[in-house]
C-alpha positions, 0 to 999 in steps of 0.5 A: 500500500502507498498510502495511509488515510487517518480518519481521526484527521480527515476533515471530509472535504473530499479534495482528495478522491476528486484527485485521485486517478484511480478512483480509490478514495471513498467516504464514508457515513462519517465523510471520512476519507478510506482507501477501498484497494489499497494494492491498486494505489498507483502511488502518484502522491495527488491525494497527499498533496490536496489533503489540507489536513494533512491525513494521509501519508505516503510510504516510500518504499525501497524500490524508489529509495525511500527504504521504509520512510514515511511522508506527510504534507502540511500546509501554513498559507504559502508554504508546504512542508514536506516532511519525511520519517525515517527510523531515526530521522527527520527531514522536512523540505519546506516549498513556497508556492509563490516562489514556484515559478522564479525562475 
């Protein structure tokens, strides 16, 4: 499974199964967000990014380098923190989305 929904975190605002391209992400009585086939995740990270509560986690499994670790997304205005766990670490890589386009 790629990703991981928390209920307790959902805030039901179905953003994260308009996204999704598999159609996976349905809610229930509660409007909580829930994974119906967890192995059919393409593991495009498009829920994860739309969560503005911050729910889901993504896993990083080894055969794309992640070896286990665990990804999350919190949002404060601009700025989208990308927070990645590992066994004994923690790496948070902060985007501005205003800043995006500088280039």
């Amino acid at each position: 499974m790629s990703i991981q929904i928390d209920k307790d975190m959902c805030c039901g605002c179905r953003r994260c199964s308009a996204v999704c391209p598999g159609m996976l992400i349905e809610h229930d009585a509660d409007k909580k967000a829930q994974i119906v086939y967890p192995k059919d995740c393409w593991g495009c990270a498009s829920c994860l990014k739309e969560c503005p509560a911050g729910a889901i986690k993504f896993y990083l499994a080894a055969d794309i380098g992640g070896h286990g670790a665990v990804m999350q997304i919190k949002r404060q205005g601009n700025i989208t923190q990308w927070i990645i766990n590992k066994e004994n670490s923690t790496t948070i890589i902060k985007t501005d989305s205003k800043a995006a386009n500088k280039y």
